[in-house]
N, CA, C and O atoms as CSV, one atom per row, in Angstrom:
chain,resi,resn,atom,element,x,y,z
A,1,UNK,N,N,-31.510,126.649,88.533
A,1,UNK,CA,C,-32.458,126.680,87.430
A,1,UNK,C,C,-32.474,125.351,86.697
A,1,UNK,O,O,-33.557,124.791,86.527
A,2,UNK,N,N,-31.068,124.670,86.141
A,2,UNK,CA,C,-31.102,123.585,85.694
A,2,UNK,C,C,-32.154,122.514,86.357
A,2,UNK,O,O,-33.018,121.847,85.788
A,3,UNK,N,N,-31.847,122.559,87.560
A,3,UNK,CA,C,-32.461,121.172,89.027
A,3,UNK,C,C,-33.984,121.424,88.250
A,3,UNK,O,O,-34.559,120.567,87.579
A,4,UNK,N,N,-34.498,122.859,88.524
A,4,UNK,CA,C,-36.214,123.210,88.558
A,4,UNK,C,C,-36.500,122.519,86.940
A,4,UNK,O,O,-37.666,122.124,86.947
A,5,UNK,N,N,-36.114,122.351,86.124
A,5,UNK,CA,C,-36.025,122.222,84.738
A,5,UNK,C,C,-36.019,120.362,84.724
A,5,UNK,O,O,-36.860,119.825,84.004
A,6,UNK,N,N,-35.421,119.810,85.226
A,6,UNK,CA,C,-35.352,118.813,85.711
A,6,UNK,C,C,-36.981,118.023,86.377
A,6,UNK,O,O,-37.805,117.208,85.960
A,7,UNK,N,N,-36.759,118.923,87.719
A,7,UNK,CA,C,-38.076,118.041,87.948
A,7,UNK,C,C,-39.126,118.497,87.424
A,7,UNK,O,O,-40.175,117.978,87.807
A,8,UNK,N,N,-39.220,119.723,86.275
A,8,UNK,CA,C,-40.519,119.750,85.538
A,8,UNK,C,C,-40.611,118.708,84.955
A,8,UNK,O,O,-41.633,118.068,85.205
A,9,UNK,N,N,-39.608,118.097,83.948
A,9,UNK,CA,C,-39.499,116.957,83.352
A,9,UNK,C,C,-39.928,116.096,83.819
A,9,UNK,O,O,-40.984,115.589,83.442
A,10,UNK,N,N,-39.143,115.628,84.896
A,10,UNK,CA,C,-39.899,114.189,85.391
A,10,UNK,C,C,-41.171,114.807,85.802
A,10,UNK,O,O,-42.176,114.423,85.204
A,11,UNK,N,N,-41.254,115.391,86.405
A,11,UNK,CA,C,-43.100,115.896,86.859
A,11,UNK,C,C,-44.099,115.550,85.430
A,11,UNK,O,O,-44.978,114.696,85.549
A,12,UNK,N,N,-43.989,115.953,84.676
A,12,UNK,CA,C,-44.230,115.575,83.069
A,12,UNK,C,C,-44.276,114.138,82.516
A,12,UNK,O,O,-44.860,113.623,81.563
A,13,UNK,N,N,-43.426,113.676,83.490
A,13,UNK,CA,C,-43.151,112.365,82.397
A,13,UNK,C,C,-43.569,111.111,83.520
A,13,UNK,O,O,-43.325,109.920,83.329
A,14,UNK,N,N,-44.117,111.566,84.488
A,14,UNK,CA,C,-44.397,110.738,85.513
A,14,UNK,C,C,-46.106,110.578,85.295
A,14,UNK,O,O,-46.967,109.700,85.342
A,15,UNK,N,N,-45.940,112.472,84.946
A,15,UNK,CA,C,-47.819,112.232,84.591
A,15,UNK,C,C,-48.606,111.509,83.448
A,15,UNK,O,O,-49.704,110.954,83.430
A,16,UNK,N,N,-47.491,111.754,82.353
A,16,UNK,CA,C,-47.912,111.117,80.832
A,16,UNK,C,C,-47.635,109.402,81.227
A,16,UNK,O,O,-48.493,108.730,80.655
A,17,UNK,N,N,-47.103,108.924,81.678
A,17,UNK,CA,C,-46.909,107.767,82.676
A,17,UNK,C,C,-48.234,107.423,83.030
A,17,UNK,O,O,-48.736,106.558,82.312
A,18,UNK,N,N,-48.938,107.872,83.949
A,18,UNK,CA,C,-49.752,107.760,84.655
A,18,UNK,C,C,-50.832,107.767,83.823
A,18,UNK,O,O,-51.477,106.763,83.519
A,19,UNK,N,N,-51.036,108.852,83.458
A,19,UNK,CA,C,-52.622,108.751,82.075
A,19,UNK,C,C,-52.121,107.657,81.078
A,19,UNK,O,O,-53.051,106.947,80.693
A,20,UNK,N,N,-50.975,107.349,80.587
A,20,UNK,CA,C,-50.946,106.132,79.727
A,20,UNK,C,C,-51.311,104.720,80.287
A,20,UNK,O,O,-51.930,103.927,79.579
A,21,UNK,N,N,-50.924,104.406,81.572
A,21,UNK,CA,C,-51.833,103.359,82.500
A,21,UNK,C,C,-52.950,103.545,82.576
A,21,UNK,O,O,-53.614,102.576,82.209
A,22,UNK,N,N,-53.661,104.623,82.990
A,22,UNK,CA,C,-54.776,104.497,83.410
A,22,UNK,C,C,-55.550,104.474,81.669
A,22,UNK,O,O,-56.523,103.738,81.503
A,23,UNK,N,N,-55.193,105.044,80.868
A,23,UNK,CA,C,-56.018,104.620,79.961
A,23,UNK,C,C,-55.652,103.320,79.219
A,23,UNK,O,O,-56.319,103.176,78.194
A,24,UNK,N,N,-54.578,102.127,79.521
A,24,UNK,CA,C,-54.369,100.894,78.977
A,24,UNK,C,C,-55.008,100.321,79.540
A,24,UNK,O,O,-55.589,99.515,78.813
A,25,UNK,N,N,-55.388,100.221,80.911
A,25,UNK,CA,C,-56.531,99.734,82.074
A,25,UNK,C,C,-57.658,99.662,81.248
A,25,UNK,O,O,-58.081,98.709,80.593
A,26,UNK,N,N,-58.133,100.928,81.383
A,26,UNK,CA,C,-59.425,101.358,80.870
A,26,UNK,C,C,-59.552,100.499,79.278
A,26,UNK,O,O,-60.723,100.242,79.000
A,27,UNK,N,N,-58.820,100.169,78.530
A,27,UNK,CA,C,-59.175,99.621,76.948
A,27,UNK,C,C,-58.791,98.260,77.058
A,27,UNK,O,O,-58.884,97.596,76.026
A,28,UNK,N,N,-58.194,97.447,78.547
A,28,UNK,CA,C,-58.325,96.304,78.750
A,28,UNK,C,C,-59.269,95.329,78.380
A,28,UNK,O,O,-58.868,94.308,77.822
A,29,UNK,N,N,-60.593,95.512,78.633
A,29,UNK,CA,C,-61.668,94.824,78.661
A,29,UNK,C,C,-61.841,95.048,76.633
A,29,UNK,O,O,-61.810,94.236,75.709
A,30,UNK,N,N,-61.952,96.002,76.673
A,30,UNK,CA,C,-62.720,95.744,74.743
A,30,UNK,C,C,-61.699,95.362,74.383
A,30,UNK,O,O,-62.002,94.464,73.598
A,31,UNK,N,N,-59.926,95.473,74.441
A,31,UNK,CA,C,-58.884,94.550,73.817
A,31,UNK,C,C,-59.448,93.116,74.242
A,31,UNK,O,O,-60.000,92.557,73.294
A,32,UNK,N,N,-59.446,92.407,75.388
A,32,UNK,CA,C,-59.452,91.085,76.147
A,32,UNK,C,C,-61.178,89.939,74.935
A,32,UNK,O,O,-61.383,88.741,74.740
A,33,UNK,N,N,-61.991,91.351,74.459
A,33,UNK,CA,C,-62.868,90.696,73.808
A,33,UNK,C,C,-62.793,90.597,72.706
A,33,UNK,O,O,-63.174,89.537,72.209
A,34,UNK,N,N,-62.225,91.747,71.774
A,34,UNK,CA,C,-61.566,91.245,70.306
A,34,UNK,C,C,-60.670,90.254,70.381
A,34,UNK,O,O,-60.770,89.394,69.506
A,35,UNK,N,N,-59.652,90.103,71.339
A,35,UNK,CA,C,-58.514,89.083,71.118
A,35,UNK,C,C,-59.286,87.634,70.910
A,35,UNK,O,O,-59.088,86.783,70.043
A,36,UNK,N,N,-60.570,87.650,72.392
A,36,UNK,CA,C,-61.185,86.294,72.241
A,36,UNK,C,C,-62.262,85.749,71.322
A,36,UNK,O,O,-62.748,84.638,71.108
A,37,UNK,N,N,-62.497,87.396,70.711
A,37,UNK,CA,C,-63.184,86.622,69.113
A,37,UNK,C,C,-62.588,86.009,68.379
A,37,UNK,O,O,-62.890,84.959,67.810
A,38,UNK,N,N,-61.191,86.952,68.303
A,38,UNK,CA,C,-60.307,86.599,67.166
A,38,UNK,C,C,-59.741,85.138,66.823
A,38,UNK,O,O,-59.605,84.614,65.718
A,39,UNK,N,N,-59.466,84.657,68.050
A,39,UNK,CA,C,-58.538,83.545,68.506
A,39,UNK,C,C,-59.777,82.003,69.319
A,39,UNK,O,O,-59.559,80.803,69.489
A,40,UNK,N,N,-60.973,82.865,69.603
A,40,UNK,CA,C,-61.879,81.504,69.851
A,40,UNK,C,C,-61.818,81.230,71.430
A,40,UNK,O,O,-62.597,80.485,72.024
A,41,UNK,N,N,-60.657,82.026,72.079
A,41,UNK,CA,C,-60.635,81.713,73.143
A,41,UNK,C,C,-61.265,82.586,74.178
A,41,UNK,O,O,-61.492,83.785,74.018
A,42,UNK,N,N,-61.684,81.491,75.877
A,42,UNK,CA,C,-62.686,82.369,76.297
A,42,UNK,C,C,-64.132,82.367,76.209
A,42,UNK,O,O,-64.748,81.634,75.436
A,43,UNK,N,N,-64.746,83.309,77.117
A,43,UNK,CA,C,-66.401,83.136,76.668
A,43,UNK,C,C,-66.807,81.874,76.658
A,43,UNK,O,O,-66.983,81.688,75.454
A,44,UNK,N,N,-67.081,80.851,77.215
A,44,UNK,CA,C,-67.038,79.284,77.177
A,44,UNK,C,C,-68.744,79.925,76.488
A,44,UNK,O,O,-68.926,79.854,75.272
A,45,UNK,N,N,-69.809,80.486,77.371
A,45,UNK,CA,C,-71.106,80.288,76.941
A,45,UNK,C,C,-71.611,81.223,76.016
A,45,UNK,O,O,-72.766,81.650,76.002
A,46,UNK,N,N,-70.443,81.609,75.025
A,46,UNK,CA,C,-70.994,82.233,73.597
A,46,UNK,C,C,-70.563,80.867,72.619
A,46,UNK,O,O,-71.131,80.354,71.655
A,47,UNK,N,N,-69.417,80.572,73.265
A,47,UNK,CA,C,-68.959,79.151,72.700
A,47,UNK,C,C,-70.639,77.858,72.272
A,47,UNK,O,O,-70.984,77.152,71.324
A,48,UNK,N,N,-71.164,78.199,73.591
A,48,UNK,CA,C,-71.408,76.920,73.961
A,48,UNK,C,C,-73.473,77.152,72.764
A,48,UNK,O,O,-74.061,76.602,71.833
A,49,UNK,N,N,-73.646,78.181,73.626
A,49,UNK,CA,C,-74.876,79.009,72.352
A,49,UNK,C,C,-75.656,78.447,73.570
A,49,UNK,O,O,-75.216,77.739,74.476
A,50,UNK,N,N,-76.947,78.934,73.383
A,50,UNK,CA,C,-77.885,78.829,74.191
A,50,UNK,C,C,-78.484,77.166,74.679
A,50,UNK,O,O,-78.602,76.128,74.028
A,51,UNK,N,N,-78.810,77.546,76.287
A,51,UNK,CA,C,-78.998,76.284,76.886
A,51,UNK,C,C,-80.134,75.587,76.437
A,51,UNK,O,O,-81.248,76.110,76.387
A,52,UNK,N,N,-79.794,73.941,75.972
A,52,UNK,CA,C,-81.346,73.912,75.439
A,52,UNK,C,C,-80.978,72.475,75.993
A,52,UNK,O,O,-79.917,71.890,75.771
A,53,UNK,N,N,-82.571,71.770,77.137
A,53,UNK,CA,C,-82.548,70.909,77.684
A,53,UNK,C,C,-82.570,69.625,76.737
A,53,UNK,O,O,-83.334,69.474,75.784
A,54,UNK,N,N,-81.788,68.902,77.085
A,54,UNK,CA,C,-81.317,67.554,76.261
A,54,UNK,C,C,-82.072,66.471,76.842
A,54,UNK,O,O,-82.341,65.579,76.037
A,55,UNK,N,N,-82.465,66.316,77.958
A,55,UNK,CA,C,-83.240,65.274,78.565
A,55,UNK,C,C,-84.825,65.640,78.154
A,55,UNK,O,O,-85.346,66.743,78.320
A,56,UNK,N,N,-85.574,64.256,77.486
A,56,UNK,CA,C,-86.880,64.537,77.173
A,56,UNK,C,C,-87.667,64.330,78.755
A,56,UNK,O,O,-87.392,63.623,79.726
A,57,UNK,N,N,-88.904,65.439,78.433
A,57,UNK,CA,C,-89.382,65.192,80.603
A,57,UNK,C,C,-90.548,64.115,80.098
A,57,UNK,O,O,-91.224,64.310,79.088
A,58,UNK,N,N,-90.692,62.820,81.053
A,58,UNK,CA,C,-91.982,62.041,81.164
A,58,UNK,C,C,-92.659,62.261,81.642
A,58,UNK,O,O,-92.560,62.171,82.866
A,59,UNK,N,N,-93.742,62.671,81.104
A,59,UNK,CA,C,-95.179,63.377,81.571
A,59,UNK,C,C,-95.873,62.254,82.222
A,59,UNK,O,O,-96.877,62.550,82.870
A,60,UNK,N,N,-95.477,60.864,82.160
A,60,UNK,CA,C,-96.031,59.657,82.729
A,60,UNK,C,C,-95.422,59.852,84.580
A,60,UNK,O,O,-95.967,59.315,85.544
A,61,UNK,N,N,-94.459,60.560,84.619
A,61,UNK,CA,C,-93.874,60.446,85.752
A,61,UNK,C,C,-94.021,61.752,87.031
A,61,UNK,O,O,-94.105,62.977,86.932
A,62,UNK,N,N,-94.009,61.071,87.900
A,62,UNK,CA,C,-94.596,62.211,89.416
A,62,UNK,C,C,-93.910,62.111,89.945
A,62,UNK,O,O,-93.459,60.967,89.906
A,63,UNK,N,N,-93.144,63.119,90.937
A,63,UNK,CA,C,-92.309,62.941,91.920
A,63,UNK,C,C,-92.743,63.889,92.838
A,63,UNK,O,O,-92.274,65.008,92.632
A,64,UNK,N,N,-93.484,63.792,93.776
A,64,UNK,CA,C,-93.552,64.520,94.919
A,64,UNK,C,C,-92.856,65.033,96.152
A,64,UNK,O,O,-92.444,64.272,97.027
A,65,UNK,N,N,-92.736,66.323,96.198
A,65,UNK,CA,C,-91.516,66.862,97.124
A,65,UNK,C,C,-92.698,67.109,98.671
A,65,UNK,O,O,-93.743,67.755,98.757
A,66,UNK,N,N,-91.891,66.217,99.786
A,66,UNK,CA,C,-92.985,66.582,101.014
A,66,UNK,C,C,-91.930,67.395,101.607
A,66,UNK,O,O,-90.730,67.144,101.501
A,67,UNK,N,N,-92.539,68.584,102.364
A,67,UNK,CA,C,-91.771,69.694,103.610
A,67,UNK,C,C,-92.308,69.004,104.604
A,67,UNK,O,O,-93.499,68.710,104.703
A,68,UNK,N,N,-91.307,68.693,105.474
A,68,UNK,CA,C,-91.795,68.383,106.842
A,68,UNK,C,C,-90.734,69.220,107.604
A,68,UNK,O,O,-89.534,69.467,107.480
A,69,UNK,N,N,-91.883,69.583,108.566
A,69,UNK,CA,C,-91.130,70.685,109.719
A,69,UNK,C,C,-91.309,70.631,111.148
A,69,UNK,O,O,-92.525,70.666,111.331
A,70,UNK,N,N,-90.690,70.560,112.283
A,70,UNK,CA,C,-90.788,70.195,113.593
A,70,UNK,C,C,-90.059,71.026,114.643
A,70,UNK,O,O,-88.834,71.052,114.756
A,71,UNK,N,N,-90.896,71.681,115.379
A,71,UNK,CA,C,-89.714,72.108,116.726
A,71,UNK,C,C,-88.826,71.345,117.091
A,71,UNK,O,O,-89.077,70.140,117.107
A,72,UNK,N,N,-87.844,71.706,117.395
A,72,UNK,CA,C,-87.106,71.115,118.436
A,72,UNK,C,C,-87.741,70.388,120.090
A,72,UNK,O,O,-88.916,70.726,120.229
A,73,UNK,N,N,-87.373,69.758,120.957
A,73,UNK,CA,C,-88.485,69.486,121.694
A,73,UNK,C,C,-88.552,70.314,123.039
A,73,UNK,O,O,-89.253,70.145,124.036
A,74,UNK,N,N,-87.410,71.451,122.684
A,74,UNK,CA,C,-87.458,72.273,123.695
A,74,UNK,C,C,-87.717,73.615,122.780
A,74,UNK,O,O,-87.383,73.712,121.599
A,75,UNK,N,N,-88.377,74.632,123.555
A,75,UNK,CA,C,-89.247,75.742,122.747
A,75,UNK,C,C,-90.549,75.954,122.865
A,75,UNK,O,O,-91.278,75.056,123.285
A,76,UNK,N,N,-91.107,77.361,122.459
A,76,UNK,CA,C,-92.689,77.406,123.128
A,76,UNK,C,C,-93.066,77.704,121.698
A,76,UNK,O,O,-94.267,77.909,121.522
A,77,UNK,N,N,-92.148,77.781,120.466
A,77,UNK,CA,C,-92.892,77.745,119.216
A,77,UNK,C,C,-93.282,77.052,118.338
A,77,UNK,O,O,-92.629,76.044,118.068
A,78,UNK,N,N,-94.568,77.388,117.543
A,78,UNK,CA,C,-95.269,76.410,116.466
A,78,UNK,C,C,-94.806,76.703,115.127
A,78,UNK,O,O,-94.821,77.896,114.826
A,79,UNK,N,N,-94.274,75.634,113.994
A,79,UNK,CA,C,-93.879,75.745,112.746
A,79,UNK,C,C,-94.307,75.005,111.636
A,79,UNK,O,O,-93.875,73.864,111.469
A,80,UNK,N,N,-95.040,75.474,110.917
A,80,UNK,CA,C,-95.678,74.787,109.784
A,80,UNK,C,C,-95.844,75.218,108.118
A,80,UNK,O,O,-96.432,76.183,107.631
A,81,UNK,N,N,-95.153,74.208,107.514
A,81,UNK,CA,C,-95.409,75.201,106.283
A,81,UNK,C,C,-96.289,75.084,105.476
A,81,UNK,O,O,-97.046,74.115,105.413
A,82,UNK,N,N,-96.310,76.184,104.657
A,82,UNK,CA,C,-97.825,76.590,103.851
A,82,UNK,C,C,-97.833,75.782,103.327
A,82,UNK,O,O,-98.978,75.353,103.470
A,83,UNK,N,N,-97.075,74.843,102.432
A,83,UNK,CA,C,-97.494,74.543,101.791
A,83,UNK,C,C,-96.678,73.021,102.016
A,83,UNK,O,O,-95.462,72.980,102.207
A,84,UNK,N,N,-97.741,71.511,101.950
A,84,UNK,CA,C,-97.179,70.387,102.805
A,84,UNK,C,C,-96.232,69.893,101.507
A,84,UNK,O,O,-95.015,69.797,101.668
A,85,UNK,N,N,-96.966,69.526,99.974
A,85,UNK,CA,C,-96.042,69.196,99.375
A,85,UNK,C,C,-96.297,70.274,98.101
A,85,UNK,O,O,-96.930,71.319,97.955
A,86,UNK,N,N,-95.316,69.292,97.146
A,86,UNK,CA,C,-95.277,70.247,95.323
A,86,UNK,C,C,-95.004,69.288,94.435
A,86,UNK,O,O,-94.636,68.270,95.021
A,87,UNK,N,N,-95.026,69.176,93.288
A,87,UNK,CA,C,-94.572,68.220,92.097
A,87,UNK,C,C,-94.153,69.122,91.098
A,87,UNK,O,O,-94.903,69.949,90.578
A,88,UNK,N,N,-92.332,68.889,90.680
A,88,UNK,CA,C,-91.984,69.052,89.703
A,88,UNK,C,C,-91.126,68.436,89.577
A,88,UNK,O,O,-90.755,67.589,90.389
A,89,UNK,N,N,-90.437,68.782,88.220
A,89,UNK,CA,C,-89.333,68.024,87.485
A,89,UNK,C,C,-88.274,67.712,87.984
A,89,UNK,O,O,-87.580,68.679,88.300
A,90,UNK,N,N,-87.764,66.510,88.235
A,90,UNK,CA,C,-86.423,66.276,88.887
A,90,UNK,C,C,-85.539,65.458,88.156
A,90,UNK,O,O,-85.947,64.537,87.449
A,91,UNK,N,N,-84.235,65.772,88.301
A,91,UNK,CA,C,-82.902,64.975,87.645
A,91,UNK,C,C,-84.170,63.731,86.916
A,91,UNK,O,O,-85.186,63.221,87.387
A,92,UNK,N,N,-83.442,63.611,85.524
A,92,UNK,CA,C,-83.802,62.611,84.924
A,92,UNK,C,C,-83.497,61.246,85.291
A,92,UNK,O,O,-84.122,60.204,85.092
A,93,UNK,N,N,-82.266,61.508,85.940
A,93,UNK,CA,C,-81.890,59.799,86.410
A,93,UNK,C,C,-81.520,58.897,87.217
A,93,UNK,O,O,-80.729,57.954,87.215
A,94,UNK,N,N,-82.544,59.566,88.195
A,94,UNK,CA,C,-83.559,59.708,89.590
A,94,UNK,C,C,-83.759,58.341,89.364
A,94,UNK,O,O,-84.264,58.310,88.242
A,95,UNK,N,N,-83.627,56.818,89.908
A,95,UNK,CA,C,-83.763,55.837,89.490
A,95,UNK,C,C,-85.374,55.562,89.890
A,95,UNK,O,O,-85.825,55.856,90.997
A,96,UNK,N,N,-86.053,55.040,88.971
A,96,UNK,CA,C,-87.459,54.796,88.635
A,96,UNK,C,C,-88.322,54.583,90.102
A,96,UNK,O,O,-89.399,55.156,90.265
A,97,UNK,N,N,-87.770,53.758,91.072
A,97,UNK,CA,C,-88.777,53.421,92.142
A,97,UNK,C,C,-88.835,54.838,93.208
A,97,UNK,O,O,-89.669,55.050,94.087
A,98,UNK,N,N,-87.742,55.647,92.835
A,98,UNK,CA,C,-88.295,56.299,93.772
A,98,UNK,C,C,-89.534,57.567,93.334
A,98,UNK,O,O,-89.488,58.253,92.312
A,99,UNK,N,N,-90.076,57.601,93.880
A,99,UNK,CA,C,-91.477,58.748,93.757
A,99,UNK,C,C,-91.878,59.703,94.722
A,99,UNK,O,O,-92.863,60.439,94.661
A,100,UNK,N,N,-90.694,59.600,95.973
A,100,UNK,CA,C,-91.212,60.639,96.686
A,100,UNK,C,C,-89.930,61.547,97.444
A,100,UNK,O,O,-88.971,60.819,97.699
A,101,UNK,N,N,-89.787,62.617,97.743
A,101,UNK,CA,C,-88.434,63.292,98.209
A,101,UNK,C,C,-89.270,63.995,99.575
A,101,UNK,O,O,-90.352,64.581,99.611
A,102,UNK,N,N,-88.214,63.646,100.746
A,102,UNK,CA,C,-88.719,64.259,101.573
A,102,UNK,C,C,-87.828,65.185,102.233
A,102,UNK,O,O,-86.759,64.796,102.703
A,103,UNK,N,N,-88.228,66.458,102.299
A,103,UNK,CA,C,-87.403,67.546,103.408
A,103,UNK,C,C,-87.629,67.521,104.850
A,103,UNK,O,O,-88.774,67.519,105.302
A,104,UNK,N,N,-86.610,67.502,105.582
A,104,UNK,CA,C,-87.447,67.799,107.020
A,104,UNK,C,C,-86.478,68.698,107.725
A,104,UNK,O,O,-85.262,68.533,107.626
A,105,UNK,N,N,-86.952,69.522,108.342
A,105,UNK,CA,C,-86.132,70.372,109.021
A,105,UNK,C,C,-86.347,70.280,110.479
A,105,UNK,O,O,-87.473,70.046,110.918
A,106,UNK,N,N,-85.497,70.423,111.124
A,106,UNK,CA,C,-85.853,71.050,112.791
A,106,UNK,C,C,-85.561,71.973,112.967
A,106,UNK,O,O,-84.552,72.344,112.365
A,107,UNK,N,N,-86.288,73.001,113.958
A,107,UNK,CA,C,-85.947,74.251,114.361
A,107,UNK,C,C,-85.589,74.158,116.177
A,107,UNK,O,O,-85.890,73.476,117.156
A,108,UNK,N,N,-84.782,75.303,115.813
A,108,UNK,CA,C,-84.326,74.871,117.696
A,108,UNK,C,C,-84.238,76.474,117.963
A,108,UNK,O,O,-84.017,77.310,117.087
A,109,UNK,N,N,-84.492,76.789,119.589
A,109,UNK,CA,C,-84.593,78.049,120.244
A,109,UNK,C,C,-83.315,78.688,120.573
A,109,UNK,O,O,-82.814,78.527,121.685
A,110,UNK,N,N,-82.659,79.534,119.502
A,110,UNK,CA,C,-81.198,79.665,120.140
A,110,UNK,C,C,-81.252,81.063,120.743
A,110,UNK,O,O,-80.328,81.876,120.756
A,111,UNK,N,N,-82.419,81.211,121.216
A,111,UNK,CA,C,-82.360,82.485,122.438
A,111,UNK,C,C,-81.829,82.386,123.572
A,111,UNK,O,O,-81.307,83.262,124.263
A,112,UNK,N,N,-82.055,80.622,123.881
A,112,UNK,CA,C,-81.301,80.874,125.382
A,112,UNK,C,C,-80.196,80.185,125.180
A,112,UNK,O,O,-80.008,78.980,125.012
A,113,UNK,N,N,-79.440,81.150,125.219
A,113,UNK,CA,C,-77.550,80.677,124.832
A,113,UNK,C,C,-77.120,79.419,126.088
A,113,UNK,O,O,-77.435,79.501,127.275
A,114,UNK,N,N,-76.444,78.447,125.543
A,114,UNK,CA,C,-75.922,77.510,126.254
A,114,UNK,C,C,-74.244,77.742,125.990
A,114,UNK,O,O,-73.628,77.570,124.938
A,115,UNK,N,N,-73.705,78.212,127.373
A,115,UNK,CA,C,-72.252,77.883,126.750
A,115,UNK,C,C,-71.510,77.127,128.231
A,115,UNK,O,O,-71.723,77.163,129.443
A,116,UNK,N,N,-70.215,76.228,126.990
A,116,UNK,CA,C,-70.003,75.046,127.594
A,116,UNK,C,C,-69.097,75.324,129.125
A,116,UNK,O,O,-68.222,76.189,129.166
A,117,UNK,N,N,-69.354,74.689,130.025
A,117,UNK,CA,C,-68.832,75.053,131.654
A,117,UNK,C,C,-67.277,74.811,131.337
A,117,UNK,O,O,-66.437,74.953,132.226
């Protein structure tokens, strides 16, 4: 009888154990955000407050982005994109002469597997 008395106990005290973790877990996160009000630390972009662009844009200035696209020279397919170029805003300090950015891609047929002898 003593023994059964016993492991009710620990049976008891293993469980109050267990719900006391799982609910220190659980109040982790709203402790972890009072502490970092309290103390400043943390949160860098409540710190930092909303993003507001520091570079003025020159409306005097164009930079044109060209897509260029090409098969590979083996392949029976055609690739072209909708749309050839675009103009927008790029890094401010993009040094002055240049005015044009070009993409180019190749596409290649990897249906017919090549593997090495």
């Amino acid at each position: 009888m003593d023994r059964k008395r016993a492991n009710r106990k620990l049976l008891w005290g293993l469980l109050i154990m267990t719900a006391a973790s799982f609910a220190f877990g659980w109040a982790l996160v709203p402790l972890y955000d009072v502490f970092c009000r309290a103390t400043g630390i943390g949160n860098a972009e409540a710190k930092a407050g909303p993003a507001v662009a520091r570079e003025a844009v020159d409306p005097n200035r164009e930079v044109t982005i060209e897509f260029v696209a090409s098969p590979a020279s083996v392949g029976s397919y055609e690739f072209r994109p909708k749309v050839a170029s675009v103009r927008f805003i790029v890094d401010p300090q993009l040094p002055a002469n240049i005015d044009r950015i070009t993409l180019a891609y190749t596409f290649y047929d990897t249906t017919q597997s090549t593997t090495p002898h």
